[in-house]
PLY file of the C-alpha trace (Angstrom):
ply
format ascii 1.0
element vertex 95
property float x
property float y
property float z
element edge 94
property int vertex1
property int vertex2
end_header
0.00 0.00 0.00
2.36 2.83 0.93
5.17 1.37 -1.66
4.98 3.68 -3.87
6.53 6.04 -0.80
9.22 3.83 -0.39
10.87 4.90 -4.07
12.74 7.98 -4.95
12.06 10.29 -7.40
14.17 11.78 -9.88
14.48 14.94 -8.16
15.44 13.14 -5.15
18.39 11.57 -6.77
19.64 14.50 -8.85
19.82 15.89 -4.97
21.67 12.82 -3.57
24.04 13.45 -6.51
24.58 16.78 -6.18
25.31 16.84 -2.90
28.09 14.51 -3.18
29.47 16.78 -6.03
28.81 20.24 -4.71
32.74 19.69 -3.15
34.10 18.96 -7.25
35.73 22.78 -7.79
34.41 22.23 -11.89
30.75 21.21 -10.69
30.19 24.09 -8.48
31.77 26.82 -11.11
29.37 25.46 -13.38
26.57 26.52 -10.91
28.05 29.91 -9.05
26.97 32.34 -12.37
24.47 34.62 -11.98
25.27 36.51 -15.63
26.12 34.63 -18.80
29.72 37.01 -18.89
30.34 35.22 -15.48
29.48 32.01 -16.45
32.17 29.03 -17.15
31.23 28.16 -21.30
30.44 32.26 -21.84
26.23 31.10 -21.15
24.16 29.93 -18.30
22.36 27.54 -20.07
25.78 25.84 -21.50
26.92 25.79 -17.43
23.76 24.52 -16.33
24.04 21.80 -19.10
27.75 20.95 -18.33
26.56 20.95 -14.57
23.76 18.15 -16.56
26.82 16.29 -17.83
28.90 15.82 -14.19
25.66 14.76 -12.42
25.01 11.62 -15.16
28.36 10.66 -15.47
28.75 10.87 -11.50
25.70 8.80 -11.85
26.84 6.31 -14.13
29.62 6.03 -11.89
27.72 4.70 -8.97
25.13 2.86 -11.16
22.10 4.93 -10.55
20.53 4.44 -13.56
17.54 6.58 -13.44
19.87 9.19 -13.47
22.49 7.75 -15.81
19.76 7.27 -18.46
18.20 10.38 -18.68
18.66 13.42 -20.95
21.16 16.39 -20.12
17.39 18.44 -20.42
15.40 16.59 -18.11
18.47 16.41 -15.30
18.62 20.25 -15.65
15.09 20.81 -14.53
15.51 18.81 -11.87
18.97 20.31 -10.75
16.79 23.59 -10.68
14.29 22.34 -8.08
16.85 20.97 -6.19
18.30 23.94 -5.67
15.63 25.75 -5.57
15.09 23.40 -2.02
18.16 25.33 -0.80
17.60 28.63 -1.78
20.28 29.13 -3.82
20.85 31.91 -6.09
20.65 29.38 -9.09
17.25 28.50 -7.86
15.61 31.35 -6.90
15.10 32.80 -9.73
18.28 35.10 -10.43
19.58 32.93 -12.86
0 1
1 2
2 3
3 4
4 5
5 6
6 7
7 8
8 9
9 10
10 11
11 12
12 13
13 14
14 15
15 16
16 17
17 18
18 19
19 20
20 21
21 22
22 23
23 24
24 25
25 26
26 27
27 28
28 29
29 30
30 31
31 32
32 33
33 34
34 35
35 36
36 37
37 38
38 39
39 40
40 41
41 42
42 43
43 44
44 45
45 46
46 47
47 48
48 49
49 50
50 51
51 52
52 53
53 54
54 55
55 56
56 57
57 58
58 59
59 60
60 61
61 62
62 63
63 64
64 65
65 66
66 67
67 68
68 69
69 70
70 71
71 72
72 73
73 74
74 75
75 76
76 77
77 78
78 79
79 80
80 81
81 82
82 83
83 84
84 85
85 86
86 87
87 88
88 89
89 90
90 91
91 92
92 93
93 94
């Protein structure tokens, strides 16, 4: 009855992941731009997809495969909601 509880959702892994990389120097450059002339590829969206790229490798690397099987796209959305949990400036909005 309550199994359905008991499973995570995307968002909840993209979180999992993230946290473990917020510590990789590259992953959180990717994420610290506000403006596109700050941002590591010259464009937010190019960031926030690199960003895409570390959490599904990293994910591929510890064989979550919901994760690892998803598209750069979808993983960005949910990357956005995650940090929109911790009020981040990428989350709320500024970006």
């Amino acid at each position: 009855m309550r199994d359905h509880l008991l499973e995570r959702t995307l968002i909840d892994q993209v979180e999992q992941i993230h946290l473990s990389l917020i510590e990789d120097d590259q992953y959180f450059r990717y994420l610290e731009a506000v403006y596109d002339e700050q941002a590591v590829e010259g464009s937010l969206f190019a960031d926030d997809t690199m960003a895409a790229e570390m959490i599904r490798d990293y994910a591929k690397k510890i064989a979550c495969s919901a994760v690892a099987h998803e598209k750069a796209a979808t993983i960005v959305k949910a990357l956005g909601v995650v940090l929109r949990r911790y009020g981040t400036p990428e989350g709320d909005g500024c970006r």
